[in-house]
Kinemage of the C-alpha trace (Angstrom):
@kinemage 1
@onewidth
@group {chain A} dominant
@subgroup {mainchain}
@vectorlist {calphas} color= white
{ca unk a 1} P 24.254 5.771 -7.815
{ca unk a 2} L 24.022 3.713 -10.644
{ca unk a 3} L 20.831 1.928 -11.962
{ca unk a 4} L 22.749 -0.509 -13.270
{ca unk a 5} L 23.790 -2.464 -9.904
{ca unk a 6} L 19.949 -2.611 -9.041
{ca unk a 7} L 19.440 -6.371 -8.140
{ca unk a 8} L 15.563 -6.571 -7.680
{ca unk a 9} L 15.940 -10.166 -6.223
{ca unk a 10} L 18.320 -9.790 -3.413
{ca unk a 11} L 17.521 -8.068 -0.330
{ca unk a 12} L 19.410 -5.520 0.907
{ca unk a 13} L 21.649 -7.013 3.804
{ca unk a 14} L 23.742 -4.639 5.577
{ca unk a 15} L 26.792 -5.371 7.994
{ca unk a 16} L 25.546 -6.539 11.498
{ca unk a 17} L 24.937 -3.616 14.025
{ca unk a 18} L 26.579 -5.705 16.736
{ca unk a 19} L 28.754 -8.941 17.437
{ca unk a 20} L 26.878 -11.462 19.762
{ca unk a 21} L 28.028 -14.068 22.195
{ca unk a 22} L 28.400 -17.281 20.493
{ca unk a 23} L 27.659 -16.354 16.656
{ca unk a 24} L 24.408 -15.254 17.526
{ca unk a 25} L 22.151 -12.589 14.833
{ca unk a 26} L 20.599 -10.784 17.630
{ca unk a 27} L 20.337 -10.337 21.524
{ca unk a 28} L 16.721 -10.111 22.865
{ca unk a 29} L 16.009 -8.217 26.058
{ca unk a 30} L 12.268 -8.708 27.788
{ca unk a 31} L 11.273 -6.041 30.022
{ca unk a 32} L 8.692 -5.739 32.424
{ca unk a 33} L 7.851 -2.359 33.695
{ca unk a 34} L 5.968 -3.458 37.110
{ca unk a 35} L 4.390 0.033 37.841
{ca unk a 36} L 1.231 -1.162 39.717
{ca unk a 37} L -0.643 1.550 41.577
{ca unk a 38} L 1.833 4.340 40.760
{ca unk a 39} L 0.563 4.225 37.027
{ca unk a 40} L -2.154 6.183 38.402
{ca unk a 41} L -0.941 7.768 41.823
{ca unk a 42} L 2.206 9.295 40.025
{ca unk a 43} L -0.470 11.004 37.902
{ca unk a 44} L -2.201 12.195 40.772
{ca unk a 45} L -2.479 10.924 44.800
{ca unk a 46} L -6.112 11.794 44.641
{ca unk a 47} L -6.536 8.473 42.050
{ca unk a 48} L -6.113 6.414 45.467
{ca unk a 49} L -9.858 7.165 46.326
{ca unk a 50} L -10.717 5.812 42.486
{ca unk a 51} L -11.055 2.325 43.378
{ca unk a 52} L -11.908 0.968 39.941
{ca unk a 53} L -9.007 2.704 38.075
{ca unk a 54} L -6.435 1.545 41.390
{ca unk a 55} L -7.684 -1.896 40.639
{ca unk a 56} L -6.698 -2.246 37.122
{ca unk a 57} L -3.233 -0.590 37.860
{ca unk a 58} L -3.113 -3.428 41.129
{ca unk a 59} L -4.206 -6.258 38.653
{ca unk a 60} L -0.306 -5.916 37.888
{ca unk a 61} L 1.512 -7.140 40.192
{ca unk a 62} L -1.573 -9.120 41.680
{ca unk a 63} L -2.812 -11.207 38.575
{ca unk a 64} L -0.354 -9.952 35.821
{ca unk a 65} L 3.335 -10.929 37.284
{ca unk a 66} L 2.515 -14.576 38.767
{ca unk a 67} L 1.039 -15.025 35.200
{ca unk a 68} L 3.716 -13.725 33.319
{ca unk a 69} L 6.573 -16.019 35.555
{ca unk a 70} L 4.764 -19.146 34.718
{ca unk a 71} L 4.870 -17.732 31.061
{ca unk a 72} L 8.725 -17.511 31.456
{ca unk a 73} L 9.407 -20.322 33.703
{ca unk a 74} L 7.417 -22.747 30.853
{ca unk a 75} L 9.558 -21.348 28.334
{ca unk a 76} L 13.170 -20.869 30.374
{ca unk a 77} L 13.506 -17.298 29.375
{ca unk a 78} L 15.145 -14.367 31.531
{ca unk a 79} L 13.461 -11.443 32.156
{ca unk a 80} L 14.780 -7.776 33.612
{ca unk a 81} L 11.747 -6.181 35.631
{ca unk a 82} L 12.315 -2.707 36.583
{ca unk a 83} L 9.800 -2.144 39.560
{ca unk a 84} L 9.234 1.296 41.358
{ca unk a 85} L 10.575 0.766 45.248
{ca unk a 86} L 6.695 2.303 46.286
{ca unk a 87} L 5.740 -1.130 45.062
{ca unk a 88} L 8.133 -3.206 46.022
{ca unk a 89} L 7.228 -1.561 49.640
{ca unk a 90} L 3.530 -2.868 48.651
{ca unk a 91} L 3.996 -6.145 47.210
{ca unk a 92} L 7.248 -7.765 48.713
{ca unk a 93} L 5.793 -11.023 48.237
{ca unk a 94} L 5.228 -10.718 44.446
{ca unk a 95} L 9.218 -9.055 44.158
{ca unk a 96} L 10.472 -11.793 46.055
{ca unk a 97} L 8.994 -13.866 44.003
{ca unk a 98} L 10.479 -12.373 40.545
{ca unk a 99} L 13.933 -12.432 42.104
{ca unk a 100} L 13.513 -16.322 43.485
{ca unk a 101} L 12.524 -16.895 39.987
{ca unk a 102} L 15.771 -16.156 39.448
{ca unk a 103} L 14.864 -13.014 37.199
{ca unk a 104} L 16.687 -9.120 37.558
{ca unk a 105} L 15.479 -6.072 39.262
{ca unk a 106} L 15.666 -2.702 38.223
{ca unk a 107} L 15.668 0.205 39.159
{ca unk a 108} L 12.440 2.407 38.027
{ca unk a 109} L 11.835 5.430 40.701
{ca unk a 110} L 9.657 5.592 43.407
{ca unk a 111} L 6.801 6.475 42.439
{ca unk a 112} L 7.352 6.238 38.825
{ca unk a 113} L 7.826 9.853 39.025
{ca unk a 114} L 8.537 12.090 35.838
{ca unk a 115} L 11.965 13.225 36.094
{ca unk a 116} L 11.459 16.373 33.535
{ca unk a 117} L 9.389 17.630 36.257
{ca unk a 118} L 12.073 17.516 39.421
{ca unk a 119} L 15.513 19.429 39.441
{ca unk a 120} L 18.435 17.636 40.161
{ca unk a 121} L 18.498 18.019 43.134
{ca unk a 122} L 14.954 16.380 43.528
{ca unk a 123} L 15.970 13.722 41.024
{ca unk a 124} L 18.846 12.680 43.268
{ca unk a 125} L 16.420 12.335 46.032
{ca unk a 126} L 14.319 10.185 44.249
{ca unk a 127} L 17.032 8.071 43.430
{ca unk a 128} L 18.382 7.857 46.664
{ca unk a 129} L 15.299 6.785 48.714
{ca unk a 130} L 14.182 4.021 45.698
{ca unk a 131} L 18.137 2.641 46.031
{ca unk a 132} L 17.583 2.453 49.586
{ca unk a 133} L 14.692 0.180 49.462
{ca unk a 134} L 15.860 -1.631 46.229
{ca unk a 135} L 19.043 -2.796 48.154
{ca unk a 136} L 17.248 -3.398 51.260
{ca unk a 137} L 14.671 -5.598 49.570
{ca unk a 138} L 17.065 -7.078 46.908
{ca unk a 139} L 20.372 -7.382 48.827
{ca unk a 140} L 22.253 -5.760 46.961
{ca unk a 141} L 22.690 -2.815 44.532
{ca unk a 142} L 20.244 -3.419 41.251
{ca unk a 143} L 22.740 -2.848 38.148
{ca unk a 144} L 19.832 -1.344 35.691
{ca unk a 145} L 17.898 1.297 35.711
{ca unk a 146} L 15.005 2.974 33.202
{ca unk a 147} L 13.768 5.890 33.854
{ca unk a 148} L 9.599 6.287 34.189
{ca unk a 149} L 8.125 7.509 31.173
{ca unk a 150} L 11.580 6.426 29.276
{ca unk a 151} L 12.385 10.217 29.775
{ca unk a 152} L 15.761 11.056 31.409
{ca unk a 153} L 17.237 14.905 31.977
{ca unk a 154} L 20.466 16.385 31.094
{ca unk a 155} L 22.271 15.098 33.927
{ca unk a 156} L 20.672 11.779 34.565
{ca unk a 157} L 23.620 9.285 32.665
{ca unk a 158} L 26.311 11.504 35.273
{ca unk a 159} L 23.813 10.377 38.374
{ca unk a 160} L 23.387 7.043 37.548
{ca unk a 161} L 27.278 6.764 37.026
{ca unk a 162} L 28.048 8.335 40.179
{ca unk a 163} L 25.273 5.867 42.000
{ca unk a 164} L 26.992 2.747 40.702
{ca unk a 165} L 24.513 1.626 38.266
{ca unk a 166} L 26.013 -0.636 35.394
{ca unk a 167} L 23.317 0.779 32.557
{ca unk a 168} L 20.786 2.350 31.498
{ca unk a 169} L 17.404 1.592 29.493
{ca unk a 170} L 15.554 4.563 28.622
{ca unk a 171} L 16.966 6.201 25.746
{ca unk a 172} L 15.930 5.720 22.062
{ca unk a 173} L 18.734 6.858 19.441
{ca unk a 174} L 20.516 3.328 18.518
{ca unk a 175} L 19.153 -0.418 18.463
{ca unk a 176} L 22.031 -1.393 19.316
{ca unk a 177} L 23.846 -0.663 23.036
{ca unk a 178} L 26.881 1.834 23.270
{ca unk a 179} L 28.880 3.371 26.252
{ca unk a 180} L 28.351 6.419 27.511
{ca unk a 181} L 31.011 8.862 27.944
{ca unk a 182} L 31.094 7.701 31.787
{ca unk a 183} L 31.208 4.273 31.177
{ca unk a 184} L 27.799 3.372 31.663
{ca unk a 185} L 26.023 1.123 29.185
{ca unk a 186} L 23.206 2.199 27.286
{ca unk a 187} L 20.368 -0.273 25.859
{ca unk a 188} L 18.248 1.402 24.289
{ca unk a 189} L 14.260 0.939 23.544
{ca unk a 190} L 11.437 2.024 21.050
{ca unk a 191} L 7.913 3.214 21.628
{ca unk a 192} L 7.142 0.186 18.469
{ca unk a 193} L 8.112 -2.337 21.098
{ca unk a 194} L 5.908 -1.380 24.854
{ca unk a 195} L 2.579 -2.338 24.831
{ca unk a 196} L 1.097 0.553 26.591
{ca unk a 197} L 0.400 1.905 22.767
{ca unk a 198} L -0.949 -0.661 21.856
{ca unk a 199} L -3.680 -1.897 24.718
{ca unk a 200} L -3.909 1.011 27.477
{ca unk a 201} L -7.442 2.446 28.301
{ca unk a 202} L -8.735 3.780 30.843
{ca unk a 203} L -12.160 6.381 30.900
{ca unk a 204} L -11.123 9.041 33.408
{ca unk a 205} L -8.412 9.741 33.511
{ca unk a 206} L -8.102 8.912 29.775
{ca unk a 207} L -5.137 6.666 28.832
{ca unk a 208} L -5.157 5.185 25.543
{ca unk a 209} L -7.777 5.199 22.898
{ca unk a 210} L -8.860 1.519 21.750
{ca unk a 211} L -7.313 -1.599 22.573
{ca unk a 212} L -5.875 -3.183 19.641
{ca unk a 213} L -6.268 -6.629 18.172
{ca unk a 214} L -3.291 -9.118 19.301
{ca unk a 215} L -3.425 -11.085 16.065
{ca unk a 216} L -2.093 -7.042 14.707
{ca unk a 217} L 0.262 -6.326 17.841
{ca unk a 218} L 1.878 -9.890 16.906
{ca unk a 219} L 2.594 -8.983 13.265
{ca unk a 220} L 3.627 -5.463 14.199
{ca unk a 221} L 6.291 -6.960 17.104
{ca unk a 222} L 7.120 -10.005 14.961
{ca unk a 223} L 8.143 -8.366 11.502
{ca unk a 224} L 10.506 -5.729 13.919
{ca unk a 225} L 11.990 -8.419 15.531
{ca unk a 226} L 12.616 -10.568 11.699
{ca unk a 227} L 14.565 -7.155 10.469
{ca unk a 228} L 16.637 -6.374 13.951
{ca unk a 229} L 17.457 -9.908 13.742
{ca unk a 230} L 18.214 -9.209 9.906
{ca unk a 231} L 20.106 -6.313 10.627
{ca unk a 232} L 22.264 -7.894 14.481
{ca unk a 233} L 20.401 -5.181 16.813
{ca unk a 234} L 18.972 -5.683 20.191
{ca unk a 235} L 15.366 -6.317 20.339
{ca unk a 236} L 13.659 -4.848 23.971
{ca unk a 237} L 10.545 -5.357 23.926
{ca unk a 238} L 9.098 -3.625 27.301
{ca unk a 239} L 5.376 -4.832 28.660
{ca unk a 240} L 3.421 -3.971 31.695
{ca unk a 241} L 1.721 -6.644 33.606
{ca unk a 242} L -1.510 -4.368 34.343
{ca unk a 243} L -1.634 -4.555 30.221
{ca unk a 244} L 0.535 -7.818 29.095
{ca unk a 245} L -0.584 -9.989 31.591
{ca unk a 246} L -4.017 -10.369 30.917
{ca unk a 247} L -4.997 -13.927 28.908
{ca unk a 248} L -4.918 -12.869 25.342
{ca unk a 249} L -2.076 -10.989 25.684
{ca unk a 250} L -0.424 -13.654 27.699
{ca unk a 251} L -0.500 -15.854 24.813
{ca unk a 252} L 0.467 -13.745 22.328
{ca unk a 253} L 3.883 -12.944 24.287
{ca unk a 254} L 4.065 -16.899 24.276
{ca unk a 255} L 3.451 -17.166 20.169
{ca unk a 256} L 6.332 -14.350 20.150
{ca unk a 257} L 8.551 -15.717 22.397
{ca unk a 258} L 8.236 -19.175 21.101
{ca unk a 259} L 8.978 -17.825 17.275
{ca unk a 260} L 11.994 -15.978 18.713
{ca unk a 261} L 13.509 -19.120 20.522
{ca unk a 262} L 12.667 -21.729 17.546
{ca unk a 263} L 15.561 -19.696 15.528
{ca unk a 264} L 18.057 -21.269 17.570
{ca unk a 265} L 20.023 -17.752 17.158
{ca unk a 266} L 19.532 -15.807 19.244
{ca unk a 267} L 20.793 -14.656 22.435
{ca unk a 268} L 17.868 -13.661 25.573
{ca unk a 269} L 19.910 -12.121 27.864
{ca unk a 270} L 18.903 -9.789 30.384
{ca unk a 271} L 19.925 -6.231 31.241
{ca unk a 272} L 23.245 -6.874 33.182
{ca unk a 273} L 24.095 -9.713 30.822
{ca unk a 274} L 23.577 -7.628 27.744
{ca unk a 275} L 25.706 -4.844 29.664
{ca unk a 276} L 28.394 -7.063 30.618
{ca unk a 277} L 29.175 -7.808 27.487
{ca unk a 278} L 28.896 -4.500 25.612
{ca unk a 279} L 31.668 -3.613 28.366
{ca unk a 280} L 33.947 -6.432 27.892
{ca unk a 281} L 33.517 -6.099 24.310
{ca unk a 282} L 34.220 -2.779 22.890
{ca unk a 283} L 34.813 -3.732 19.483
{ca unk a 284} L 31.455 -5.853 19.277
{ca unk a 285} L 30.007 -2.344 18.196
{ca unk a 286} L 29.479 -1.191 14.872
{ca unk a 287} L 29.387 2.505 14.522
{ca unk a 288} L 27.625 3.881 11.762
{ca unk a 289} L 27.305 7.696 12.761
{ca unk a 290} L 28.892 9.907 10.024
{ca unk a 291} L 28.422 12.795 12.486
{ca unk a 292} L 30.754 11.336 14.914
{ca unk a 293} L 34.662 11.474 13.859
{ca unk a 294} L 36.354 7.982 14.449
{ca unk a 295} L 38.604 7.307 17.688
């Protein structure tokens, strides 16, 4: 290193992560993780008889979603919801209505169960059953998938692979997408962009601690998306109606997503789109990981 090449007035401006359709800095994938009454049943199936804490979880896909679509139909941005088949069973209506808006569907368990907790044998069960309602209710086979929780097992990217899905959206190691060893396309997330850090609470059983101020969830999401932007990575941001779609919060997603789309540059794409592109273009990817020896 040599203290002479320090240049205090120019920021440091590395080589973009990724290559985007169409010159674009970054792509920007908005997630909606529609877990309605499982966020409290997959905890426990005695919750059901706690009819305050159900109703919060229910304002979801109740209030939260038809909010949130006239959000993104105002502003003619995509979305990728990944909805637990237990509630598209429950609210058909309001999952009709997300894929007539002419958003994706996900895959996201049944019950938005933990998958550390099931062997794989379970976990292929799980699948199985949610796929079977997903394509019965969708049409056809949903191409994404994120695991509840974000947390996937050992042999999770194999099972996806061999069930056809096109990618996955629960790990965290890049912010930018890559291929797994089986072909399927990762997109990966961040616990700085999901709101449930941010504004969960609930008094028994306790989730969260104290809501936080949007004016400070807006700075936090909106200097993150400046530097990915900066630095050509993929920006998910993942929200949960029961938290995202209440009005403050509503129009805080709109001052975000209205900064992102004045910058003319930038690509919102959802999952598929984002995937179908990693896959047709292998050499959009930067790799930076001096652990891993070059092709």
């Amino acid at each position: 290193m040599n203290p002479d090449h320090f240049r205090p007035n120019v920021p440091y401006s590395p080589e973009p992560r990724f290559i985007w359709p169409g010159g674009r800095k970054c792509a920007v994938m908005l997630c909606f993780d529609v877990d309605g009454e499982t966020t409290a049943l997959s905890e426990d199936m005695a919750l059901k008889s706690r009819i305050t804490t159900m109703s919060q979880c229910a304002y979801g896909p109740r209030v939260g979603v038809p909010r949130i679509l006239g959000l993104l139909e105002h502003l003619s941005v995509p979305a990728t919801f990944f909805i637990p088949s237990w509630v598209v069973e429950r609210h058909p209506l309001m999952t009709d209505a997300v894929i007539a808006a002419g958003h994706e569907v996900g895959a996201h368990g049944h019950l938005h169960e933990k998958l550390a907790g099931l062997s794989p044998a379970e976990e292929e069960a799980v699948l199985g059953k949610s796929l079977e309602i997903l394509r019965k209710h969708l049409g056809k086979h949903p191409a994404g998938y994120r695991a509840p929780w974000f947390e996937i097992n050992p042999g999770t990217v194999e099972l996806l692979g061999c069930h056809g899905f096109q990618y996955n959206a629960s790990l965290m190691g890049d912010d930018v997408p890559f291929l797994h060893p089986n072909g399927l396309v990762e997109i990966p997330g961040q616990w700085l962009l999901e709101d449930w850090e941010q504004f969960a609470f609930n008094a028994d059983p306790a989730w969260g601690v104290i809501p936080e101020d949007c004016d400070k969830v807006f700075r936090l999401w909106w200097r993150e998306f400046e530097a990915m932007r900066d630095y050509g990575c993929c920006f998910v941001l993942t929200l949960h109606p029961w938290l995202s779609g209440r009005p403050s919060r509503i129009q805080l997603l709109e001052r975000l997503l209205t900064g992102i789309l004045q910058c003319g540059d930038v690509w919102m794409a959802t999952g598929s789109e984002i995937a179908a592109w990693v896959r047709d273009h292998p050499e959009a990817r930067r790799e930076i990981d001096f652990d891993r020896s070059p092709p």
